[in-house]
Residue frames relative to the residue before (quaternion, step in Angstrom):
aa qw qx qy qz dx dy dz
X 1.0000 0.0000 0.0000 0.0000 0.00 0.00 0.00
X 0.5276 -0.6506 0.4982 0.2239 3.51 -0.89 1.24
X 0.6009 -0.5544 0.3970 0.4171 3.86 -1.14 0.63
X 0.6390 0.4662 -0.4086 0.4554 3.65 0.60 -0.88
X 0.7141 0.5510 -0.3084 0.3023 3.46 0.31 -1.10
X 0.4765 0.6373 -0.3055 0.5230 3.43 1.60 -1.02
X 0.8411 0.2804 -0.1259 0.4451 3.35 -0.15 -1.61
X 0.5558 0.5985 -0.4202 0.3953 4.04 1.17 -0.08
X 0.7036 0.2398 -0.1627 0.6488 3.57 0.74 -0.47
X 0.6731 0.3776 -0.4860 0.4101 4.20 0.40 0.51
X 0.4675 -0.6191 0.6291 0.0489 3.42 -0.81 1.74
X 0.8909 0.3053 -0.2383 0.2373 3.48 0.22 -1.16
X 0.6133 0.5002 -0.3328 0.5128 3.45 1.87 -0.13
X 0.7737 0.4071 -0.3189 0.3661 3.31 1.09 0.33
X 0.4736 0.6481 -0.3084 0.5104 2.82 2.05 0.77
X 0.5322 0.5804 -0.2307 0.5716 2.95 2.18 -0.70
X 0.6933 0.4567 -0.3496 0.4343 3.85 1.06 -1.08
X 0.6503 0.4970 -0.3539 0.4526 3.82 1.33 -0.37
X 0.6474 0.2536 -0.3867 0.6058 3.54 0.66 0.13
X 0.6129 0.3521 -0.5645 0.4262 3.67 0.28 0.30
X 0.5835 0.5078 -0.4897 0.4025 3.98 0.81 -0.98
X 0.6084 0.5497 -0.3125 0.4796 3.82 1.11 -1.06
X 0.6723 0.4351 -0.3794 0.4633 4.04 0.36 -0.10
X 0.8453 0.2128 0.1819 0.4551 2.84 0.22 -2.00
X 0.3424 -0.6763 0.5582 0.3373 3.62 0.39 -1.27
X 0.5279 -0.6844 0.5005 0.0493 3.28 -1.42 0.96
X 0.4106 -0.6938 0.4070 0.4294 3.49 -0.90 0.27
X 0.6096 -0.5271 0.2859 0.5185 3.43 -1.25 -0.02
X 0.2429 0.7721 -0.3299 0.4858 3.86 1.28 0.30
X 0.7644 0.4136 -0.0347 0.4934 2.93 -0.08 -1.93
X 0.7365 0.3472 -0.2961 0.4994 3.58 0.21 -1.19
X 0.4445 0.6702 -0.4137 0.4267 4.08 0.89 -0.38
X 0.8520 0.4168 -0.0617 0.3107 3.07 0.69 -2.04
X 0.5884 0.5157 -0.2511 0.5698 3.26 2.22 -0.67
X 0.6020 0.5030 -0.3817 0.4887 3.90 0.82 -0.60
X 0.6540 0.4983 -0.3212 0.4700 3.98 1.39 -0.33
X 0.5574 0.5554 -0.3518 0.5070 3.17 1.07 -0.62
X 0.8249 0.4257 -0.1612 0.3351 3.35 0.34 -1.66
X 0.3208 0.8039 -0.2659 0.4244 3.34 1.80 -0.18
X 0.8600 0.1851 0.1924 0.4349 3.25 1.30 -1.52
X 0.7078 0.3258 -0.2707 0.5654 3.03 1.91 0.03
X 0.2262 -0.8179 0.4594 0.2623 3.58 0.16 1.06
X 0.3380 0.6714 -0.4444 0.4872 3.82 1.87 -0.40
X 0.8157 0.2058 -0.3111 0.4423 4.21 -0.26 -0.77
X 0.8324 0.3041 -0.3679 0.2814 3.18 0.68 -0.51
X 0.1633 0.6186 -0.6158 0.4599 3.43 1.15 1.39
X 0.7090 0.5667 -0.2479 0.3386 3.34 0.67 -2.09
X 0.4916 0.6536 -0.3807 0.4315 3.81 1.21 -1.10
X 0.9317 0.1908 -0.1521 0.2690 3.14 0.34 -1.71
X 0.4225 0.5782 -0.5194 0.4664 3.32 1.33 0.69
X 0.3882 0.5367 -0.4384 0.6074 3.70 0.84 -0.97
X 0.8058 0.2924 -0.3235 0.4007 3.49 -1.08 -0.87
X 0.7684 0.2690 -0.2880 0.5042 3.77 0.03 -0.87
X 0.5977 0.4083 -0.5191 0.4545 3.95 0.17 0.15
X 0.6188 0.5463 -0.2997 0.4783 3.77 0.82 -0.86
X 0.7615 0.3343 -0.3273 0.4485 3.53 1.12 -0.32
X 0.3585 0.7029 -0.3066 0.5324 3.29 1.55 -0.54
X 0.6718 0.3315 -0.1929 0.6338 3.93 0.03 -1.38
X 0.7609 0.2497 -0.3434 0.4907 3.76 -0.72 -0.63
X 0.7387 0.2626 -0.4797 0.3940 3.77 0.13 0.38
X 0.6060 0.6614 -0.2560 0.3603 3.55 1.29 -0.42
X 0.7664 0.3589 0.0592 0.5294 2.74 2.06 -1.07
X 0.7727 0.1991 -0.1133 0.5920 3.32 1.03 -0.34
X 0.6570 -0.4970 0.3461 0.4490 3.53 -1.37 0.57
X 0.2835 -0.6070 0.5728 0.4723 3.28 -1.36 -0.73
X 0.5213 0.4896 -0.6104 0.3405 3.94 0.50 0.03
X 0.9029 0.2003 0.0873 0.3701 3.30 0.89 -1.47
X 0.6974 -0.5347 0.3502 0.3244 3.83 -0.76 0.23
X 0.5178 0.7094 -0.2789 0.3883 3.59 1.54 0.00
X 0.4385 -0.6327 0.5444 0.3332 3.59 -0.84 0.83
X 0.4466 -0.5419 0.5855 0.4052 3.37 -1.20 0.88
X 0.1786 -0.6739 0.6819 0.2214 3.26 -2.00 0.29
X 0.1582 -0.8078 0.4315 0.3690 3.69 -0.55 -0.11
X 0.6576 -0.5240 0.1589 0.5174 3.42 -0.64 0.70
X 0.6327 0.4666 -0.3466 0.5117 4.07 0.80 -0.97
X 0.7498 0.2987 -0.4325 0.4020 3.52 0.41 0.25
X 0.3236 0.6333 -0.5195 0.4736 3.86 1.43 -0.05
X 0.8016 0.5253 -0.1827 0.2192 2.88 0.05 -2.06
X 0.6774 0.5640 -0.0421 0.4704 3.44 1.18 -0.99
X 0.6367 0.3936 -0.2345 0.6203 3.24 1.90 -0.58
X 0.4389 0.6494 -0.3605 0.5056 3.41 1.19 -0.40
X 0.6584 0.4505 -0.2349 0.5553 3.85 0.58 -1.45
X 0.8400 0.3949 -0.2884 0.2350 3.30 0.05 -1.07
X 0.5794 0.5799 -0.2486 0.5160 3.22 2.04 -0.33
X 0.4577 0.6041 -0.3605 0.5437 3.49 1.45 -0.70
X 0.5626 0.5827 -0.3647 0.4594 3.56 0.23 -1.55
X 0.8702 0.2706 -0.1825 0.3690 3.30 -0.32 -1.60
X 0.6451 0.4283 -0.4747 0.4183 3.70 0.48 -0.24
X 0.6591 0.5205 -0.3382 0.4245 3.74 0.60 -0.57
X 0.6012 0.6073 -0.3671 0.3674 3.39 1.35 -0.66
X 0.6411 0.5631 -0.1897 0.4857 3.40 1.75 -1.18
């Protein structure tokens, strides 16, 4: 079976290259082989755009916007602070 043909009728590796293109990125291959798929399955590229709007959804819910860091809130700093004190003094 020919690469296109493989990846034309396989839902689940191109559900895998959209959360990998969403982490990391794909090769220029890969993206070739996902823009064929998605060409023809209106199923992944539903999946794409949930993938894409939950990934944005979490990273604003979760992380700053200057920077890649999980928000903390201050009662939970504050509390991790104690709990690290605690332990070093224990030692």
């Amino acid at each position: 079976m020919s690469t296109l043909n493989a990846i034309a009728y396989n839902c689940r590796k191109a559900t895998f290259l959209i959360e990998k293109q969403n982490l990391s990125g794909i090769t220029i291959k890969q993206q070739y082989e996902l823009k064929f798929h998605l060409a023809g399955c209106s199923v992944c590229q539903l999946f794409q755009q949930q993938s894409l709007l939950i990934d944005k959804m979490v990273k604003k819910h979760f992380f700053t916007e200057e920077e890649d860091l999980p928000k903390l809130d201050n009662n939970f700093k504050q509390n991790l602070e104690k709990r690290i004190e605690s332990e070093l003094n224990q030692k």
